[in-house]
N, C-alpha and C positions, 0 to 999 in steps of 0.2 A: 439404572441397573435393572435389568429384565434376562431372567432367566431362572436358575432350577438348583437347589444343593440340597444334595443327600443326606439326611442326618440321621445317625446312630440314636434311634429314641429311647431316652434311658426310661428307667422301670420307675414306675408310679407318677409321671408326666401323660399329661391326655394327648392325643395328638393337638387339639388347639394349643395348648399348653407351648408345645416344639412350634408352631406357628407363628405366634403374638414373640415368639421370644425371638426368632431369626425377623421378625418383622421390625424391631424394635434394633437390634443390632446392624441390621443395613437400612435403618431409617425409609423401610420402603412403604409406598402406598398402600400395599393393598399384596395378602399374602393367602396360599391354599394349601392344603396337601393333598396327595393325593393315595388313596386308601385310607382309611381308618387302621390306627393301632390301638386296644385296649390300653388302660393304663398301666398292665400287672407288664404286659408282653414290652421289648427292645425290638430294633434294629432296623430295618430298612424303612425311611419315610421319606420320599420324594415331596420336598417343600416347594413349589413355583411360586415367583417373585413377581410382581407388580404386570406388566402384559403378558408374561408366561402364563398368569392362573387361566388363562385360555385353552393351555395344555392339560391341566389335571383332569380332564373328566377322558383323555384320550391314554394316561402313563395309566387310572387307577383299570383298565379295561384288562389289563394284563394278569398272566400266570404268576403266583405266587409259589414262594417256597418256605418252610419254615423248618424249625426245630422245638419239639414240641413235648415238656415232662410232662409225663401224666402220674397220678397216684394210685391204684386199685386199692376198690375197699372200704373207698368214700365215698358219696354225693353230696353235692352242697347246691345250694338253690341258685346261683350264679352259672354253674358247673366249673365254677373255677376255685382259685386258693381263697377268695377275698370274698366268697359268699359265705351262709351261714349253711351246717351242717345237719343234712336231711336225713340221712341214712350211712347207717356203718352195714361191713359185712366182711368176715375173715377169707381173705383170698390168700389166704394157707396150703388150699390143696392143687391150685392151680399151676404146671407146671409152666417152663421158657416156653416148649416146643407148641404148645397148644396157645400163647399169647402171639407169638410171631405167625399163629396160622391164621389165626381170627382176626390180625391184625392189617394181613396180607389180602383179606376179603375185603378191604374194602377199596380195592382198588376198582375205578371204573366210574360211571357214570351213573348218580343217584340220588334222591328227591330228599331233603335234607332238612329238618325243621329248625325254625327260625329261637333261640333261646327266649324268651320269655325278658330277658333282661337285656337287651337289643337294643338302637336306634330305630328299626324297622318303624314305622309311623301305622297307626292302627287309628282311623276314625281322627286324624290331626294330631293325635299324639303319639310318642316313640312307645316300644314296648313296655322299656325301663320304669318308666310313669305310670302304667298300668299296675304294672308287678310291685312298683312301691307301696299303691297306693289300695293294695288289698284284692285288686282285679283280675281273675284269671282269663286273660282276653288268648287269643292264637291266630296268626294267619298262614295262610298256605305255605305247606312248604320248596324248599327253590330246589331247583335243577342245579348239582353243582359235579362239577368233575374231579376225581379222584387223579391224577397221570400217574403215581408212583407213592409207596407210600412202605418204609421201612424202618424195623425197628434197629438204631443204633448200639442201645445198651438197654439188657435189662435186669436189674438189682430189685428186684420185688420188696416192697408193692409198687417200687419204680420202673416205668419204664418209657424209655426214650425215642420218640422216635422221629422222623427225618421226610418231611409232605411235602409233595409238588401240585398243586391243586390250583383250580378257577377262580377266577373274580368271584368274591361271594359267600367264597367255604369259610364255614365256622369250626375254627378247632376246638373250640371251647365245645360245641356240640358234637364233633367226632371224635373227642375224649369220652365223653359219657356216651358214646354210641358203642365205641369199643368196650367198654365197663359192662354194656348192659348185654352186649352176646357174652359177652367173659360169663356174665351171670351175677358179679361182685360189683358192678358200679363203680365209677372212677369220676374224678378231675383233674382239671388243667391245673399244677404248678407252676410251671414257667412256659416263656411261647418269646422264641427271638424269630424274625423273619429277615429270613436269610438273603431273599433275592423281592423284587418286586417289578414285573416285567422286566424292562431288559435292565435292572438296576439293579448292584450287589450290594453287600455288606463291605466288600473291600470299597468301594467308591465313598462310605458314607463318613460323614467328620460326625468325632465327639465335641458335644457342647456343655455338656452335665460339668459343673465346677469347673471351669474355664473362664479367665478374667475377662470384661466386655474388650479390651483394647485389643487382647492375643484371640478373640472368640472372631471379632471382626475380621484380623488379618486373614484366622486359618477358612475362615467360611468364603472369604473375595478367593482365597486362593484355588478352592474345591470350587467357585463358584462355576456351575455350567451354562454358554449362550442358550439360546433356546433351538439354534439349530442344532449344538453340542448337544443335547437333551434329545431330541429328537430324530438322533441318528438313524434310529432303527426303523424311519419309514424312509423308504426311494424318493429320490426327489427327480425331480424338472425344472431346468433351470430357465427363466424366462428375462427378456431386458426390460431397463425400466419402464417405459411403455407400456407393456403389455402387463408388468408389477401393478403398476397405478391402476390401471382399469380394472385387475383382479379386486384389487382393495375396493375399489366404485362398486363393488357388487355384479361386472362382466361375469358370466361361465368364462372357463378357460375354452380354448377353441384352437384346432389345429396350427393356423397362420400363427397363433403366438409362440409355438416351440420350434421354430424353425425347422430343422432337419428332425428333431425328434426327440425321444431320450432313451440315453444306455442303458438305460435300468429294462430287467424284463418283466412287465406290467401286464398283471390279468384284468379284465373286468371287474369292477366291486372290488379291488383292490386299494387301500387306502396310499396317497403318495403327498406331498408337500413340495408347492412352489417356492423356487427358491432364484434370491437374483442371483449376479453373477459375483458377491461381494459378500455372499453367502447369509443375507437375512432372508428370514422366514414371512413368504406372503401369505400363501393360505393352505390349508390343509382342504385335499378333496377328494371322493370317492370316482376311480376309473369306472366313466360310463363306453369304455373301448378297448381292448387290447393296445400296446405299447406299439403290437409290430404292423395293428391297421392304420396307426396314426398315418403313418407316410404316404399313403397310397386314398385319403381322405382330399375331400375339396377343402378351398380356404373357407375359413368362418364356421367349420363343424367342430358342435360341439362335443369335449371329449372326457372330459369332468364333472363333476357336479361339488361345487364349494359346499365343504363341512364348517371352515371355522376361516376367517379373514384377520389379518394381523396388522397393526398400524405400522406402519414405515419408522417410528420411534419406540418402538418397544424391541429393534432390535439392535442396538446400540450393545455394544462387547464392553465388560467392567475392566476396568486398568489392574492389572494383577502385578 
């Protein structure tokens, strides 16, 4: 069993947490996710399964979308519901119109500081370690992008709002980012993620209080192949032949795609070899446009392998 299921991550489970549990339920090897979710936040977590975890470092590279309460009013040292409380401030005089504008600035692209209570690793250790343990350490802040960012409802000191944003963004810190132009400080109450690259909330199974016998059936049934999972890159389909030597560690090379592929391929474009029986050989970055391939001598090379997939990790689960 090799492949990927979406799971609905309920509230106050870690992501390992969602990990070890779907690992344990398909009896598989060796189990990843891919993004991190807080334990306060729900909803989108892309699980890969035993050769799949080869995939998670290519699904967590993707645009995220969230739904995201925030509180004005508060600060807590987490910047979320589950830290302790730093600072009050009456955000009374603040009205809608001025929360939906300040909220609407942050749309775009911008250098974003890392929370203090983080994974981020500082000197071998996460930040979280630091901050426990009395240390006020800080590292650079990241470049993160904003695509869209609106408020849904606001019931003050609530207000709701609805992120489309990069690999990397912290809402936990663009709650109290928004709080601190507001002037009144704010945190993260709740945080679901709605989408995660190309992955929704409607594709994801719940597993929170579901028996192991009925958890097992609904998780094989969601269960996704790993080409299923990886739909959203263009493939090239090659015969076994030319599969095997991909796997040996060959570059892929003109002569192995015969006439070519449909797909229309840039340079530096990521794409995935696939046989003719639809398992996943390798994933590799176009060192050629799609439409010089044809018109290339035999044995150029026109790829360059990112990630190589064993010929048994792509075996489809009996549903």
């Amino acid at each position: 069993m090799n492949g990927v299921v979406i799971v609905d991550k309920p509230s106050q489970w870690t992501s390992f947490d969602v990990v070890r549990d779907i690992r344990r339920t398909l009896s598989a090897r060796k189990a990843g996710h891919a993004g991190t979710l807080d334990p306060l936040a729900t909803g989108v977590l892309p699980v890969c399964v035993n050769e799949a975890t080869k995939l998670a470092a290519f699904f967590a590279t993707g645009d995220k979308e969230y739904r995201a309460v925030l509180k004005l009013g508060v600060e807590t040292d987490t910047l979320d519901a589950e830290g302790a409380v730093i600072a009050r401030r009456n955000p009374a005089e603040i009205d809608e119109a001025h929360v939906r504008d300040v909220v609407h600035r942050f749309t775009g692209a911008m250098n974003q500081a890392v929370p203090r209570f983080s994974a981020v690793k500082y000197q071998g250790k996460p930040l979280y370690w630091w901050a426990r343990n009395g240390f006020d350490v800080s590292v650079p802040p990241r470049e993160v992008t904003i695509h869209g960012i609106d408020c849904e409802e606001i019931a003050l000191p609530f207000v709701t709002v609805n992120v489309h944003c990069s690999k990397g963004t912290y809402i936990r810190q663009l709650c109290a980012d928004i709080g601190a132009r507001l002037g009144c400080g704010a945190h993260l109450v709740s945080l679901r993620r709605l989408r995660c690259g190309h992955f929704s909330v409607s594709d994801a199974v719940t597993i929170d209080g579901v028996g192991d016998e009925d958890k097992r059936r609904l998780v094989e049934r969601r269960f996704l192949t790993m080409s299923e999972a990886a739909s959203m890159v263009s493939s090239i389909v090659v015969d076994d032949d030319a599969a095997m030597r991909i796997r040996r560690g060959v570059q892929p090379t003109s002569s192995m795609i015969g006439d070519g592929t449909s797909a229309s391929l840039g340079e530096g474009d990521m794409v995935k070899f696939i046989t003719f029986t639809d398992d996943i050989v390798a994933f590799a970055t176009m060192t050629v446009s799609s439409d010089a391939i044809t018109s290339l001598a035999d044995g150029v090379q026109i790829a360059k392998i990112a990630r190589v997939f064993h010929e048994k990790g792509n075996e489809k689960v009996s549903r």
